[in-house]
VEXNUDREN-448919 format. One line per field, with one value per residue (C-alpha): residue number from 0; residue in three letters; y, x, z negated. Coordinates in nm, 3 decimals. Layout:
// VEXNUDREN-448919
nr = (NUM	...) .
rest = (ala	...) .
Y = (Y	...) .
X = (X	...) .
Z = (Z	...) .
// end
This chain:
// VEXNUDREN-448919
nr = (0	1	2	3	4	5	6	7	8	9	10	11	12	13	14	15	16	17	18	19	20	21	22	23	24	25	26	27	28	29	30	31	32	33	34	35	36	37	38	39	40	41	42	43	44	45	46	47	48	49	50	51	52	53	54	55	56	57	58	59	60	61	62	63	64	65	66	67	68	69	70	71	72	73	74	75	76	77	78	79	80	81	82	83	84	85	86	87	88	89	90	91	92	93	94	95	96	97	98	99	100	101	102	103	104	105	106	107	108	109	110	111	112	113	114	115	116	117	118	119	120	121	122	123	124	125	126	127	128	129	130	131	132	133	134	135	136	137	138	139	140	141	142	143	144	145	146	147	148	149	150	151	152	153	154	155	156	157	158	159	160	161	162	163	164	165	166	167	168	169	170	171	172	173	174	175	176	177	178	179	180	181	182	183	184	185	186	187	188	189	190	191	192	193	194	195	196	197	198	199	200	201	202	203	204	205	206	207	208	209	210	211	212	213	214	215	216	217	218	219	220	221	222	223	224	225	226	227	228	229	230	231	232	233	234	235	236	237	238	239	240	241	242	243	244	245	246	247	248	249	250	251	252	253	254	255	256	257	258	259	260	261	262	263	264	265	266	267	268	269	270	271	272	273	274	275	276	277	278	279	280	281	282	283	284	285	286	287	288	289	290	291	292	293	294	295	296	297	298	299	300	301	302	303	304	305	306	307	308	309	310	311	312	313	314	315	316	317	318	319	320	321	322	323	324	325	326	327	328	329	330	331	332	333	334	335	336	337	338	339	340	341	342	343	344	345	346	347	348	349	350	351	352	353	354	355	356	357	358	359	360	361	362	363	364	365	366	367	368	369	370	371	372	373	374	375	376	377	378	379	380	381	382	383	384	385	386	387	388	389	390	391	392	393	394	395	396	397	398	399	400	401	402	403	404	405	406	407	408	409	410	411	412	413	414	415	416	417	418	419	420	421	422	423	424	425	426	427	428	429	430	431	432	433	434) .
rest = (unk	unk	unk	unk	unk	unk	unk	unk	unk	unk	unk	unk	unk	unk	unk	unk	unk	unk	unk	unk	unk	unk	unk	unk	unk	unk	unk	unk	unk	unk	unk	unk	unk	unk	unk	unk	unk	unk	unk	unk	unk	unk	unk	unk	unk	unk	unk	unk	unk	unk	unk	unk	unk	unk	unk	unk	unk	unk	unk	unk	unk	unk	unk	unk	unk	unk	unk	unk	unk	unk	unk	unk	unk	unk	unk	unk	unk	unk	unk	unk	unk	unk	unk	unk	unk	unk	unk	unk	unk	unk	unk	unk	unk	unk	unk	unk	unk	unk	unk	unk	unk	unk	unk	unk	unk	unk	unk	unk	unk	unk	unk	unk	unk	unk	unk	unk	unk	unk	unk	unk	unk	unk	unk	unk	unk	unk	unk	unk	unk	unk	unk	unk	unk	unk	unk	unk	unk	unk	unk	unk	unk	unk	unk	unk	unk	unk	unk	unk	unk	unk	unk	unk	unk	unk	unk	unk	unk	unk	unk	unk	unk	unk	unk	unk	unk	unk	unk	unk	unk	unk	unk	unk	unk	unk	unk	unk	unk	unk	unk	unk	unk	unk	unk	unk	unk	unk	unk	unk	unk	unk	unk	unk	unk	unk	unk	unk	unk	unk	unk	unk	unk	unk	unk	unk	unk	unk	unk	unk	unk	unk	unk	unk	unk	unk	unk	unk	unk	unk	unk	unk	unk	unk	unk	unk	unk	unk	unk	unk	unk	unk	unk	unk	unk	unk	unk	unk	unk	unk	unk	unk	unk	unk	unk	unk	unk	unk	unk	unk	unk	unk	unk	unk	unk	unk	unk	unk	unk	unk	unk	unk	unk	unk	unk	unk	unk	unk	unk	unk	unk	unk	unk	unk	unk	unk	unk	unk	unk	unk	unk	unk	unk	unk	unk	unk	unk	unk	unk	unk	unk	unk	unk	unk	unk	unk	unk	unk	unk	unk	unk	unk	unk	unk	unk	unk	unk	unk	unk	unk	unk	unk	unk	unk	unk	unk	unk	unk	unk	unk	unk	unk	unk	unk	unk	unk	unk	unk	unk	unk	unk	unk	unk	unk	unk	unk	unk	unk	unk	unk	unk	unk	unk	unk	unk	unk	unk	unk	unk	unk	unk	unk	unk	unk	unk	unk	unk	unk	unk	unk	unk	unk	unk	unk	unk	unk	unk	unk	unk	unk	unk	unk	unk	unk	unk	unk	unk	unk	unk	unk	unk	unk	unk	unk	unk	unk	unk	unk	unk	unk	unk	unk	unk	unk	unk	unk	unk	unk	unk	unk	unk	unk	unk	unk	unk	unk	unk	unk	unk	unk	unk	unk	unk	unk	unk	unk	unk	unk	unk	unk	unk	unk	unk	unk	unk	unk	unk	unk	unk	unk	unk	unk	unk	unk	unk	unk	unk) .
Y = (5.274	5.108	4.951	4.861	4.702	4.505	4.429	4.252	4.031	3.934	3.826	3.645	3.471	3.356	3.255	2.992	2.882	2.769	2.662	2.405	2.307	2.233	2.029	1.808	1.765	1.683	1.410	1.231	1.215	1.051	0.811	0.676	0.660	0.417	0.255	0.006	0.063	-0.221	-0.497	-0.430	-0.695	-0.755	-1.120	-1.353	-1.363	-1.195	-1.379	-1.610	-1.681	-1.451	-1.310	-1.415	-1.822	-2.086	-2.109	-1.782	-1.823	-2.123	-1.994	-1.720	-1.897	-2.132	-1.809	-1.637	-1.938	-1.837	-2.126	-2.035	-1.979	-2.024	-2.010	-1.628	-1.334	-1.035	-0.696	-0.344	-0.087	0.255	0.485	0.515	0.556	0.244	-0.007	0.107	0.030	-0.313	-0.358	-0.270	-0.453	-0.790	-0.740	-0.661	-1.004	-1.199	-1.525	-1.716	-1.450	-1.141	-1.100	-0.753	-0.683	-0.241	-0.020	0.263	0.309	0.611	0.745	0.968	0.892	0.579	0.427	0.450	0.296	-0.016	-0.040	-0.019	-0.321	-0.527	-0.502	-0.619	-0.897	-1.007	-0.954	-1.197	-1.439	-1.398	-1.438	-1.051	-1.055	-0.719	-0.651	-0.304	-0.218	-0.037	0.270	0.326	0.280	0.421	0.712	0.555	0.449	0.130	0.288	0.329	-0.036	-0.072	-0.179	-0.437	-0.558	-0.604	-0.768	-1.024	-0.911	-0.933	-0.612	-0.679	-0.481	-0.561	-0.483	-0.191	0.073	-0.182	-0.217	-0.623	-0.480	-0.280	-0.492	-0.527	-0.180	-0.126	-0.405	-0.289	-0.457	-0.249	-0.493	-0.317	-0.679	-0.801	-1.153	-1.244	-1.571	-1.727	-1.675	-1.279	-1.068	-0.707	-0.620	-0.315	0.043	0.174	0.139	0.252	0.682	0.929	1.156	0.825	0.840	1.209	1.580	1.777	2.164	2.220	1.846	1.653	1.254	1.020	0.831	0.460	0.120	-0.225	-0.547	-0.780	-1.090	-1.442	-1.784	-1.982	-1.722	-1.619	-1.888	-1.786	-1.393	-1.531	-1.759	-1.391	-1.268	-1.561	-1.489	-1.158	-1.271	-1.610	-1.327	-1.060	-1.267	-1.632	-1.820	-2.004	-1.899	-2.266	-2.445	-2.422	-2.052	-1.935	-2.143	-2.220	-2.424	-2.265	-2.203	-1.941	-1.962	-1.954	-1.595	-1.583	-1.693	-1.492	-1.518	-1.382	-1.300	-1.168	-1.024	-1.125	-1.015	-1.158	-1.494	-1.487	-1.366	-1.043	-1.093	-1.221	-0.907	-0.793	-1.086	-1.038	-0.648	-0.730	-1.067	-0.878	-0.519	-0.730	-0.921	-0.669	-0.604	-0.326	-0.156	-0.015	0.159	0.223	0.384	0.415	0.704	0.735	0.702	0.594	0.356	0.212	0.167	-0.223	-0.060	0.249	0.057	-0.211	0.048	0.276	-0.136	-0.148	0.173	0.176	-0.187	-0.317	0.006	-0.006	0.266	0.322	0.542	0.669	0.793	1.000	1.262	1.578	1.932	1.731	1.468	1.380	1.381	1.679	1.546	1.198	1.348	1.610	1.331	1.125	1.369	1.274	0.958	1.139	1.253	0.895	0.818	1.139	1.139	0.746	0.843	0.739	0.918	1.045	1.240	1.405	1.341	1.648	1.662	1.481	1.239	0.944	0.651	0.388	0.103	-0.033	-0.230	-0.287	-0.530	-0.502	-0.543	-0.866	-0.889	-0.638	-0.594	-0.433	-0.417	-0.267	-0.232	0.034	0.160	0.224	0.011	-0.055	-0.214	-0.405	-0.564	-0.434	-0.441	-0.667	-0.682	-0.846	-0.801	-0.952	-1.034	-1.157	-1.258	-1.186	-0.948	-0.843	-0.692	-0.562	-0.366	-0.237	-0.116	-0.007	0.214	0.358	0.407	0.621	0.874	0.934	1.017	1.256	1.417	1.443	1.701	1.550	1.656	1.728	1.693	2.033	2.113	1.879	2.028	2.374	2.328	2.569	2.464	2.436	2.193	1.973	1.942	1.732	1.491	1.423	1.213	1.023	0.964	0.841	0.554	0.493	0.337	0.158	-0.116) .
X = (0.940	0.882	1.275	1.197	0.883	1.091	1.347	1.072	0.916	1.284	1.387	1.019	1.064	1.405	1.326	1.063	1.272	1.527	1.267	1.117	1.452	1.562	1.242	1.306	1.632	1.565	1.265	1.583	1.792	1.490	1.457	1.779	1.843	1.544	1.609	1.891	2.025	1.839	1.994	2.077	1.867	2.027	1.972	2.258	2.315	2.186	1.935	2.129	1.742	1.589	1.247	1.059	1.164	0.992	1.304	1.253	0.849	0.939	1.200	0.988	0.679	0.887	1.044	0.722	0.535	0.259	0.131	0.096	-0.208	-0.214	-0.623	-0.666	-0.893	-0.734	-0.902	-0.750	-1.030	-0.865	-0.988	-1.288	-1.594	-1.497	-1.364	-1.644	-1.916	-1.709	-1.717	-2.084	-2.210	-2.034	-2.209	-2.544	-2.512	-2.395	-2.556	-2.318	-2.120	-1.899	-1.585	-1.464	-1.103	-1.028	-0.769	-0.975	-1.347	-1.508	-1.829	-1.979	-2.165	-2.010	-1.929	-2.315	-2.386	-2.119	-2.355	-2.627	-2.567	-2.413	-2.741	-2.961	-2.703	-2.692	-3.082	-3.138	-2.926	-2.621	-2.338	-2.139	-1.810	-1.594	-1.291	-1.152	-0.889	-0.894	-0.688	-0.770	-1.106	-1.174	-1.343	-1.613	-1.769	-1.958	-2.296	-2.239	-2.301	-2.615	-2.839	-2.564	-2.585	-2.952	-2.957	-2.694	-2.386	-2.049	-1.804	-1.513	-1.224	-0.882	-0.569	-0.854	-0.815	-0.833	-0.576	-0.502	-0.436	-0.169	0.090	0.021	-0.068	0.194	0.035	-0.266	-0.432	-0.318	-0.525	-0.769	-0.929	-1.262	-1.417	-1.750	-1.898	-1.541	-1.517	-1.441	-1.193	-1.094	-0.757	-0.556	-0.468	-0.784	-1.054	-1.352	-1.356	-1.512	-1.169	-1.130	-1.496	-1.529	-1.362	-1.401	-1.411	-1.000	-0.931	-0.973	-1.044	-0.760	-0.599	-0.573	-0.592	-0.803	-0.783	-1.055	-0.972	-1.122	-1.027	-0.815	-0.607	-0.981	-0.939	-0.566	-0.722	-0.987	-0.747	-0.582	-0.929	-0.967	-0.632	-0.721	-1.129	-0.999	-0.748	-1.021	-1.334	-1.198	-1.366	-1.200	-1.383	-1.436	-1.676	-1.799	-1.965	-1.658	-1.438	-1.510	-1.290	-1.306	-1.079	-1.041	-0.923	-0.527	-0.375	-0.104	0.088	-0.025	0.107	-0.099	0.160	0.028	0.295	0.162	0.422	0.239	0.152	0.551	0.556	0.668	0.935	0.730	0.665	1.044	1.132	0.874	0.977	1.368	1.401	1.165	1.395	1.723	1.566	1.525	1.749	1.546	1.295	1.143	0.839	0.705	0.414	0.382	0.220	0.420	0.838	1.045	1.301	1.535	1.886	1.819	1.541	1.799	2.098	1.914	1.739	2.105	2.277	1.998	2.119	2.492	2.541	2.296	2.192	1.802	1.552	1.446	1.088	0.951	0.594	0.504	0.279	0.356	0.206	-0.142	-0.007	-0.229	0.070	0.318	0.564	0.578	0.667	0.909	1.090	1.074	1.296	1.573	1.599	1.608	1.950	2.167	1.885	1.889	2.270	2.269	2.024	1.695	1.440	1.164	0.842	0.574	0.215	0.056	-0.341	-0.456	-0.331	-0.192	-0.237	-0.173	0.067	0.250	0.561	0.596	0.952	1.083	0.700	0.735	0.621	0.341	0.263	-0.047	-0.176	-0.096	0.246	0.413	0.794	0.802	0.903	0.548	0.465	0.784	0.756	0.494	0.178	-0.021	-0.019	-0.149	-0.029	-0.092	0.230	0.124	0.327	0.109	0.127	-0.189	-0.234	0.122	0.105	-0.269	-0.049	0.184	-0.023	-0.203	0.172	0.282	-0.030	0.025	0.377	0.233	0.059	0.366	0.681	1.026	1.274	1.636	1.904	2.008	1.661	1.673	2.076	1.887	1.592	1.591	1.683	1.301	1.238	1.528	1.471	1.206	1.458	1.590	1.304	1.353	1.726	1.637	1.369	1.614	1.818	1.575	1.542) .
Z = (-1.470	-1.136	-1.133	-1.548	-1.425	-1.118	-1.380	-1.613	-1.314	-1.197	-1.553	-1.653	-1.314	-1.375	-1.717	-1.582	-1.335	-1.602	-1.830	-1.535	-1.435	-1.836	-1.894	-1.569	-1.642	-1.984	-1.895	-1.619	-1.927	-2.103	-1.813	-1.797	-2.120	-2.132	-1.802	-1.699	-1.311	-1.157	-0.912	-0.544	-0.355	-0.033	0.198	0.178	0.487	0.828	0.990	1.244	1.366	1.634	1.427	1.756	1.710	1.527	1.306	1.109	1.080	0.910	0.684	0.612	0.558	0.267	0.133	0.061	-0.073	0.238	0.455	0.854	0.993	1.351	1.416	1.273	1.483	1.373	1.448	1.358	1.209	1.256	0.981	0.712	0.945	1.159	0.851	0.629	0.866	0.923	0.583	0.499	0.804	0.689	0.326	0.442	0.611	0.360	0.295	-0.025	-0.190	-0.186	-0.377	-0.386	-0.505	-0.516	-0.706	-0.618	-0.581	-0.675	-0.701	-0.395	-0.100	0.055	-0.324	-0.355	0.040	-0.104	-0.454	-0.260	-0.026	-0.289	-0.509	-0.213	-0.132	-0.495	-0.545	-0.237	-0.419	-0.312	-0.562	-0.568	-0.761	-0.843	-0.969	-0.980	-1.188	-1.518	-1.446	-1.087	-1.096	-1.454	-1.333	-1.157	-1.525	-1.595	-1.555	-1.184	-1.121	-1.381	-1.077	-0.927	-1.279	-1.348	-1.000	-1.115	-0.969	-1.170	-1.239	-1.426	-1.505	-1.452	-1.721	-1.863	-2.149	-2.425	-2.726	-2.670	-2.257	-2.375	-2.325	-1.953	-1.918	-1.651	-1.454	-1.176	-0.896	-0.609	-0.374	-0.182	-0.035	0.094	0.135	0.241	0.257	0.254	0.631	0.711	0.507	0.527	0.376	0.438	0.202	0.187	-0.158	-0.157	-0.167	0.000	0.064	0.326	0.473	0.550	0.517	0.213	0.247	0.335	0.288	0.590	0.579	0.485	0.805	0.701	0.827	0.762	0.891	0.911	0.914	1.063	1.061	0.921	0.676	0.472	0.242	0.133	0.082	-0.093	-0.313	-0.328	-0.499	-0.726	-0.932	-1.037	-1.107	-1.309	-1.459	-1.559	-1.673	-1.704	-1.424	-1.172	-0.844	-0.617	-0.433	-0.050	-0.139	-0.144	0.036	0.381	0.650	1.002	1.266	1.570	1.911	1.900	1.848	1.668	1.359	1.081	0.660	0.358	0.153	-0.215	-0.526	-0.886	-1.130	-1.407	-1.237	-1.133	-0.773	-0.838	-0.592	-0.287	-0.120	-0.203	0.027	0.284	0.357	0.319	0.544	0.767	0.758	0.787	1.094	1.346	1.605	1.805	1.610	1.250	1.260	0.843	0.782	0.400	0.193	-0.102	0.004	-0.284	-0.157	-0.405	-0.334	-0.165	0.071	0.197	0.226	0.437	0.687	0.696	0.810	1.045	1.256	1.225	1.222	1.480	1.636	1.518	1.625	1.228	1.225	0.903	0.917	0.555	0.431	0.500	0.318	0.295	0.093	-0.259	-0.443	-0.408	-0.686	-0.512	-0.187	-0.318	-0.520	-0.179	-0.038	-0.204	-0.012	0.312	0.368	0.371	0.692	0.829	0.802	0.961	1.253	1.121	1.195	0.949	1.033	0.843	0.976	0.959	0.977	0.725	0.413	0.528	0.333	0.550	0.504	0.775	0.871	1.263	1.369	1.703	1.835	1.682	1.340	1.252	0.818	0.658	0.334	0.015	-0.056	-0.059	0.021	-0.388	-0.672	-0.833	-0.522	-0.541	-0.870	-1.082	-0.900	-0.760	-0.419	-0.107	0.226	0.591	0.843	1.169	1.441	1.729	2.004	2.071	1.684	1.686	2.021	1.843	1.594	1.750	1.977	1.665	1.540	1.795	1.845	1.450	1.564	1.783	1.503	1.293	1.225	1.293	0.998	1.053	0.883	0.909	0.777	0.462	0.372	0.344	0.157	-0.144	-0.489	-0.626	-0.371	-0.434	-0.823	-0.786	-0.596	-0.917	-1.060	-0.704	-0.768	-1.114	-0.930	-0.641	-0.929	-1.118	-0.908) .
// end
């Protein structure tokens, strides 16, 4: 009875094996049949510019349709307990308005703090915009915001659940953006969430990254917040409330470069990461939470080390991350850098959601793109390139005590991982192509 009884469990275990490894083969077949291979993107020609010259910020500023701003204060606020006290301190001092842009905000303790300090603002006077989109927000609920509203704040929805929004369904605000009184912005990964202000039972806090922002770039993130608020409620946001001309002591050289697919810039932040990958002639340093590099993305970082011998770092997730299939279909992408001498590591105490692009200590990139194709070419997106020492090295100090935290993968490792853990990889092959 005891082998009969083995027997059973081996063949029941078998038999759901095949049965998961059918059905995911049957939903790739789906997917291409539905899909066309997208194009290779790849820069006409390599950058004859060093990224450090005058040249290339001016090539790059006319290439991404992003004016330079050359009187910015930039200042890096290193997880949720420092950006959301950053963030709440700027509203509770707000004087004209605050126009909040988030993919994600949630209900819990600091979604209530943010309500809270937007319906004092607002009840002072103060004119309090939000947008949050309609799928990543959904759960939140109207009713959440029923004081803000009574107070005379403004929530609107972007793309929501409705029949006549079906057609854009595809389409979120991935922004996660910040403006208050037209003269300090925050912009970085982050919404607004508890799982990034504090730990949860086994579920330590999320590691992320904000930028606040002062000076002369506000009124280009702000310009960022008004497409999305003339898009969801049909008002064009001007006047000196919101728009405010100031300017810093000199820092650096810094480009607000935002991605509207539906507003045509879908390919802006395509440009931004591939000039900016193709550029560098010592180092890559990503930091992105969800790795699903098309073919344009891997073939660039693979030239990068055997062509120009580039020191190619890939922080991810590791066991922690939120989204298990994402980083098992990742995977996939793995061997052609492994095999080309990239290195890739997986941070290891917490989720990390932060997203980061760091060029030869040169060129330093936050916001809310990431290494995927939604961010690509289907979401919206805003993200901050600055040419300035001081914020890269910040960065790039941050970078490497995450390294520190993290598990280097071989490629010996990756060639033996077992066969559940590589079907996944087929939904990632499948993406790698789509675009």
């Amino acid at each position: 009875m005891p082998g009969i009884m083995f027997a059973e469990v081996t063949v029941s275990t078998s038999f759901i094996v095949i049965a998961y490894l059918s059905i995911l083969a049957m939903a790739v077949l789906i997917i291409v049949a539905l899909f066309d291979p997208g194009l290779r993107y790849r820069v006409s020609a390599s950058p004859s510019e060093s990224n450090d010259s005058d040249d290339f910020l001016h090539m790059l500023e006319a290439l991404v349709d992003a004016k330079v701003n050359q009187t910015t204060r930039l200042t890096v606020l290193t997880n949720g307990p420092t950006f959301y006290e950053a963030e709440l301190e700027a509203i509770r001092g707000a004087e004209r308005s605050v126009n909040l842009e988030a993919y994600i905000f949630q209900k819990g303790e600091i979604g209530q703090r943010f309500v809270t300090a937007l319906t004092e603002r607002s009840q002072a006077g103060v004119t309090v915009n939000v947008v949050l989109d309609g799928v990543g927000s959904a759960g939140v609920g109207k009713n959440f915001f029923s004081d803000l509203k009574k107070a005379g704040g403004n929530v609107v929805w972007y793309n929501g659940m409705k029949w006549n929004k079906l057609p854009h369904f595809n389409n979120r605000t991935h922004r996660e953006l910040l403006v208050v009184d037209g003269r300090t912005a925050f912009i970085g990964g982050a919404g607004v969430a508890d799982h990034w202000f504090k730990d949860k039972s086994k579920h330590p806090r999320w590691r992320d990254t904000m930028v606040k922002v002062e000076g002369d770039a506000v009124p280009h993130l702000q310009a960022t917040f008004a497409e999305n608020w003339l898009e969801s409620c049909g008002e064009v946001l001007f006047g000196p409330d919101h728009f405010v001309r100031q300017e810093c002591e000199r820092q650096g050289d810094v480009l607000i470069v935002n991605s509207t697919p539906s507003g045509g810039g879908a390919t802006r932040a395509r440009m931004l990461f591939q000039v900016l990958l193709a550029s560098a002639t010592k180092t890559i340093h990503i930091t992105t939470p969800y790795f699903l590099p098309d073919r344009s993305v891997i073939d660039e970082l693979v030239r990068a080390v055997r062509e120009r011998n580039v020191e190619v770092v890939v922080l991810v997730p590791g066991k922690r991350s939120d989204h298990m299939l994402t980083r098992s279909s990742s995977r996939h992408a793995y061997g052609k850098l492994l095999k080309a001498g990239a290195s890739i590591h997986e941070y290891e105490p917490s989720m990390i959601h932060a997203k980061i692009l760091l060029i030869d200590s040169i060129w330093g990139v936050v916001g809310s793109t990431n290494f995927d194709n939604r961010s690509f070419g289907i979401n919206d997106e805003v993200n901050l390139a600055a040419r300035d020492p001081d914020f890269t090295q910040r960065l790039q100090q941050d970078f490497a005590k995450d390294l520190a935290c993290s598990r280097k993968v071989t490629y010996q490792e990756w060639k033996r991982r077992p066969v559940l853990e590589r079907a996944p990889e087929l939904l990632g092959w499948v993406l790698e192509r789509q675009q």
